[in-house]
C-alpha positions, -999 to +999 in steps of 0.1 A: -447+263+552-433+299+545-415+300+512-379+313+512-373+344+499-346+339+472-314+368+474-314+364+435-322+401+424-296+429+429-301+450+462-329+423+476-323+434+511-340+467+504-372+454+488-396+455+513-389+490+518-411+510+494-409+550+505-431+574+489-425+616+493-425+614+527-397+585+528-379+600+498-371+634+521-363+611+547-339+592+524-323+631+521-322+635+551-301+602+561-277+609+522-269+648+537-259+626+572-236+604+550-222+634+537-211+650+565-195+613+575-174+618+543-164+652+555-152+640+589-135+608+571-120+634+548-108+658+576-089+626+594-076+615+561-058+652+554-042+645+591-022+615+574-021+625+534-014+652+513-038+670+501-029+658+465-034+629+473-068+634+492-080+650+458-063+620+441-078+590+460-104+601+485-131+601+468-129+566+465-133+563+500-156+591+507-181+586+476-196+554+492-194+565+528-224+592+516-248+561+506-242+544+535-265+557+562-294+556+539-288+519+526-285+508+565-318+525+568-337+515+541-323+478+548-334+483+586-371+492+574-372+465+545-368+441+575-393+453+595-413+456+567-409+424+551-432+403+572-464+419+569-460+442+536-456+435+496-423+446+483-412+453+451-382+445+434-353+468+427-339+452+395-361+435+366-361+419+337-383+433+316-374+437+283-402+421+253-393+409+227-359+419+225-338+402+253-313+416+275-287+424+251-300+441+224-318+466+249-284+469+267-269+477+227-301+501+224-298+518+256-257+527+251-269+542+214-297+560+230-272+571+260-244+582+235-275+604+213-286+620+244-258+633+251-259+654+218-294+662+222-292+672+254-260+692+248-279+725+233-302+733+262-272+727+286-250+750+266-280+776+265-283+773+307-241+781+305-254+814+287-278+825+310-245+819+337-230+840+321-250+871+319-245+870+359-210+879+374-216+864+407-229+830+387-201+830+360-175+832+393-200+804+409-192+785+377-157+789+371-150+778+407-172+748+400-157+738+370-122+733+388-139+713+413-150+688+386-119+689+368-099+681+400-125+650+402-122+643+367-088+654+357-066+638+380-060+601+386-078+584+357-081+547+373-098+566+406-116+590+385-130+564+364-140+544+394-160+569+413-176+590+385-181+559+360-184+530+386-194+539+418-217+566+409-240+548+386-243+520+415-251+539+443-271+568+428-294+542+409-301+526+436-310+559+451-326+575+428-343+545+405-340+516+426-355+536+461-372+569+456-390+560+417-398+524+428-415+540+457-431+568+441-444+544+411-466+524+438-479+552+454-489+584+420-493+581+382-462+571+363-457+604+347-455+625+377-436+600+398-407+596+368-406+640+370-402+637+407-374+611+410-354+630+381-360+664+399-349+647+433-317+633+406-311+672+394-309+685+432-287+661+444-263+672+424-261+701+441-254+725+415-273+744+390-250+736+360-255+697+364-293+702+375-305+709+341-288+679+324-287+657+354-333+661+352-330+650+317-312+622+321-329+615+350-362+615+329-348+590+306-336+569+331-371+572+352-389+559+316-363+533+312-371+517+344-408+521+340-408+503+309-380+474+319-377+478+357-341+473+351-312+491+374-292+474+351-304+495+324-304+529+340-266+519+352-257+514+318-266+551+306-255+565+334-217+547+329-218+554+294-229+592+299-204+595+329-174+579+314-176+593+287-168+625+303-141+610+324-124+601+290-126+631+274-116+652+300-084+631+299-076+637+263-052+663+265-069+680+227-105+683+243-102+689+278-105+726+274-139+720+257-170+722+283-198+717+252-199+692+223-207+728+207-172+736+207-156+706+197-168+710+159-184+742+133-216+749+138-230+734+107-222+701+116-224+703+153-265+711+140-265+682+118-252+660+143-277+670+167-304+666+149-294+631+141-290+624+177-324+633+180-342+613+154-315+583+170-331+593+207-367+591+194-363+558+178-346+543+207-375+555+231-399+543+206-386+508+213-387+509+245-426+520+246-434+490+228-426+469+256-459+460+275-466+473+308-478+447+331-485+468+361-502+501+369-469+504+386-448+494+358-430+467+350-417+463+386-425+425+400-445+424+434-430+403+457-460+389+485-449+396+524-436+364+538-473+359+557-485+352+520-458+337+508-466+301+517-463+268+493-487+244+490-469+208+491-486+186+460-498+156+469-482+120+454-503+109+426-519+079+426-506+050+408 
């Protein structure tokens, strides 16, 4: 008798689906498609709104529209998929000794020190911008993009850069494309791949550099645990946090974390964060591995998944 497949992990409809580089371009190419589809939803939206309100509101219709050609796909091949192949489970529980809660507590501390570690190299890229004309125009037009995303509504800000975009790009970018590439190279390169497809996604070279660190944190996050819900934590934490702060009226001028304090301290504080990143990773590499994989759970194609009915005992 085949066994039923229990809906009991978060995004089980795409499991079966397991795309390596080859599916992970393909995966662009149906995400650029879903772009477009927010463009024309966009366009029909400015023939009945303002266009304050478009910048206001929109996005929280056209942020999900750009996921939704590749999540119809990947479901599509999951299905087809699912009969005959092993699939592997998006979201994990993997956490050691620890539990759930205290690696959620861990991974906000670790979120909130990366932030300062990674804060120096980002603020060294902005330096190299700026010894280019054409690049610091690129940038200053870019930075009014974001705040018009950030800066305006705060309950539809918050929902799109702090909700939506940790659910839909994990599931992208950790749940799809590292899952995938995990099965199919070693760990190390597949983790640089997935946070270098993360970086170009963005499609700017002023998040790239910050979006492929975090995107290697998140990639050994869900090596270790397996857990989207993990990776979704630091990227809510790291993307609401700059939702708030652009909406405090003091320290919405301030790009860097460099600027907000002296040097002395902003050093100090850094190098803290550090030492607080380190220990946090350290943590989370004493978690055993099961798999060569990582600690992603196999899930048998329904041919093998069968149950064997126990006979009554014997009185």
């Amino acid at each position: 008798m085949a066994r039923r497949i229990k809906n009991y992990d978060l995004y089980s409809g795409h499991a079966w689906y397991v795309p390596g580089v080859k599916g992970m371009f393909g995966l662009v190419g149906w995400f650029l498609l879903g772009a477009l589809l927010g463009a024309v939803v966009q366009s029909i939206m400015g023939l009945f709104m303002s266009q304050q309100a478009i910048l206001d509101y929109g996005m929280i219709v056209v942020y999900p529209l750009q996921f939704l050609p590749a999540m119809v796909y990947a479901a599509n091949q999951s299905r087809k998929n699912m009969l005959f192949d092993p699939g592997y489970q998006l979201d994990n529980r993997h956490f050691g000794q620890y539990g759930m809660g205290i690696m959620i507590l861990v991974t906000v501390l670790m979120t909130f020190a990366s932030m300062f570690a990674f804060d120096l190299p980002n603020y060294w890229n902005m330096q190299l911008t700026n010894q280019s004309s054409i690049l610091a125009k690129a940038y200053e037009m870019f930075m009014e993009i974001m705040k018009q995303m950030t800066g305006g509504v705060f309950w539809s800000s918050f929902l799109v850069v702090a909700i939506f975009a940790p659910i839909f790009e994990e599931w992208l970018c950790r749940g799809m494309v590292l899952r995938g590439l995990l099965t199919k190279m070693k760990p190390v390169w597949a983790i640089v791949i997935s946070a270098l497809f993360f970086a170009v996604i963005h499609a700017n070279p002023w998040q790239a550099l910050n979006a492929f660190l975090i995107g290697l944190l998140m990639g050994y996050v869900y090596y270790k645990t397996g857990s989207l819900i993990l990776t979704m934590v630091i990227h809510f934490v790291n993307n609401g946090t700059a939702v708030i702060l652009s909406n405090i009226e003091s320290l919405k001028d301030y790009e860097y974390m460099i600027d907000m304090m002296d040097r002395g301290t902003y050093y100090t504080v850094v190098a803290v964060s550090v030492i607080i990143l380190a220990a946090c990773l350290w943590l989370f590499s004493r978690i055993r591995v099961e798999n060569p994989w990582g600690n992603i759970d196999r899930i048998p194609p329904a041919d093998e998944a069968v149950t064997v009915e126990s006979e009554p005992s014997e009185e």
